[in-house]
C-alpha positions in Angstrom: 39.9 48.7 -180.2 36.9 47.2 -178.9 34.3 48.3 -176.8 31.9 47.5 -174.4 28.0 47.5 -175.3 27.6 50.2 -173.3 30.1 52.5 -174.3 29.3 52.1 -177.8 25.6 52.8 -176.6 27.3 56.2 -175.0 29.4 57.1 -178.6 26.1 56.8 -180.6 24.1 59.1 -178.1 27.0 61.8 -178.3 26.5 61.4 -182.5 23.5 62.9 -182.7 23.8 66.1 -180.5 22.4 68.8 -182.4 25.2 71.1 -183.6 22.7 74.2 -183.2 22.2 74.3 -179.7 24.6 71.8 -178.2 21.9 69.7 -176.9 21.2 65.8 -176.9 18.4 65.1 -179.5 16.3 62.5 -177.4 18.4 59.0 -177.9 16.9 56.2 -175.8 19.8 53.9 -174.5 19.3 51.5 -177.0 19.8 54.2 -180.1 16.0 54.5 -181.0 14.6 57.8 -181.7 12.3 59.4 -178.6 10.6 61.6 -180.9 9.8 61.0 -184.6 10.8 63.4 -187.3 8.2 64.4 -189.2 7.8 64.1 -192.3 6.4 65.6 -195.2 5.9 65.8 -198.7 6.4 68.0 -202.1 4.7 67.6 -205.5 3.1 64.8 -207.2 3.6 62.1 -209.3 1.7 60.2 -211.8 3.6 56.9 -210.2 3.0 56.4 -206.7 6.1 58.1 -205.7 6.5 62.1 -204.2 9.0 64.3 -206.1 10.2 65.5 -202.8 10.2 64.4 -199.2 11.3 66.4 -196.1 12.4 63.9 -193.1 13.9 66.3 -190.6 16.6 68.1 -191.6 17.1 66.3 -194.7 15.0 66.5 -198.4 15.4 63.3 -200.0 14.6 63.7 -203.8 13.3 60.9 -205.4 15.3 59.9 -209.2 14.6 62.2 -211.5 13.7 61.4 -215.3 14.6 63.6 -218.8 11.5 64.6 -219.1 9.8 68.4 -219.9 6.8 69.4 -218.3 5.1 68.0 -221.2 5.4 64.4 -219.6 7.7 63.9 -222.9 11.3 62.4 -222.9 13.0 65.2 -224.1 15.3 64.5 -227.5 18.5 64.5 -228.2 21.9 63.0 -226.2 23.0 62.5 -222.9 23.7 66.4 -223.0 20.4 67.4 -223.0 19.3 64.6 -220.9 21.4 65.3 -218.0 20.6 69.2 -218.8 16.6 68.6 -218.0 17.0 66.3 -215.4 18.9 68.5 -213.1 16.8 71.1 -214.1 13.7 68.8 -212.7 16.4 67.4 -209.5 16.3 71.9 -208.9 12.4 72.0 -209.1 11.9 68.9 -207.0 14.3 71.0 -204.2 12.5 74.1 -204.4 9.3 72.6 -203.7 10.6 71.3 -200.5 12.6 74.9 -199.9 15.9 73.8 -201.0 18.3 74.9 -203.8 21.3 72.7 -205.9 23.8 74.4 -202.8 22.3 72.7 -200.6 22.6 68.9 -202.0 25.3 66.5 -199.9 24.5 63.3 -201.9 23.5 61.8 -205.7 23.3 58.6 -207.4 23.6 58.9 -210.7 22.3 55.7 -213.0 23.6 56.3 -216.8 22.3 53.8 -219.4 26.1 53.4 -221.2 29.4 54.2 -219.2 30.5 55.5 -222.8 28.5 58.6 -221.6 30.3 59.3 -218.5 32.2 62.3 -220.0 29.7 64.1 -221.8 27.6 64.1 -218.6 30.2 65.0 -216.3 30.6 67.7 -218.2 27.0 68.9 -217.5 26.8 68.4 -213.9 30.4 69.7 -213.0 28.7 73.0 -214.5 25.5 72.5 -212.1 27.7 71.9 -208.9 30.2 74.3 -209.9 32.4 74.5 -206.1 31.7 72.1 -203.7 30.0 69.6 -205.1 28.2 66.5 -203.3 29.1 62.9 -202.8 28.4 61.0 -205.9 27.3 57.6 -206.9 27.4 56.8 -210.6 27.1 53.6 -212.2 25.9 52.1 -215.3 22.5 50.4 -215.4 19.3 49.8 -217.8 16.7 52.4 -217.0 12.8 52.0 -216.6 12.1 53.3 -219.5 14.1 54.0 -223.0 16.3 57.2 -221.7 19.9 57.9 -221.3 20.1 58.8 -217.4 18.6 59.4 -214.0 19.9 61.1 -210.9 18.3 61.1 -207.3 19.3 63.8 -204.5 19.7 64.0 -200.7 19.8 67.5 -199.9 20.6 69.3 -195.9 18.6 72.1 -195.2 17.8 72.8 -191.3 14.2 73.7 -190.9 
């Protein structure tokens, strides 16, 4: 089915009623924003990069790496990689207010697909019921660890 300019116009304004109160949130006619979200952000990094960013609704978090608080990869397999770097995905979300219930999206990057199991295994236990929509792929990592795993988190303010 095709449609006209204008009605497509017309289906993207009626997308982005807000399901709390049932009202319009300011589209122009052509589909740009009237009001900015704002923005803001959680944490700090040594790399210019924030843990944690709040853009309306939504807490993007940005990938997280196996390391302790130390600053130190932590040892050990993809078990105890994927263990510390959800447990750093959870403290990126609570310093924007969120929890691991609250996540809708991942990516997952994993230095060898031969891993996929083992850390499957760790993250199933971390989103035990409803768990978000995952990317994962295979990829070579910044630096010389086994995995890394960014979050998009929904959390009305």
């Amino acid at each position: 089915m095709l449609l006209s300019y204008k009605a497509s116009i017309r289906i993207a304004a009626i997308a982005v009623n807000d399901r709390r109160t049932g009202r319009r949130q300011g589209v122009s006619p052509n589909c740009q924003w009237s009001r900015p979200l704002p923005k803001e952000t959680f944490g700090t990094s040594h790399v210019p990069l924030s843990p944690a960013v709040r853009a309306g609704d939504f807490v993007f978090v940005s990938g997280q790496v196996p390391v302790g608080s130390d600053g130190i990869v932590v040892g050990g397999g993809i078990t105890e990689q994927t263990e510390q770097v959800l447990a750093n995905v959870k403290a990126a979300l609570a310093l924007a207010g969120c929890t691991m219930d609250d996540v809708v999206k991942t990516t997952v990057w994993l230095e060898d697909a031969r891993d996929f199991g083992a850390f499957n295994a760790v993250y199933a236990r971390h989103f035990p019921k409803n768990p978000p929509a995952r990317t994962t792929v295979e990829s070579r990592l910044m630096i010389d660890i086994k995995i890394e795993i960014e979050a998009v988190a929904y959390r009305p303010v």
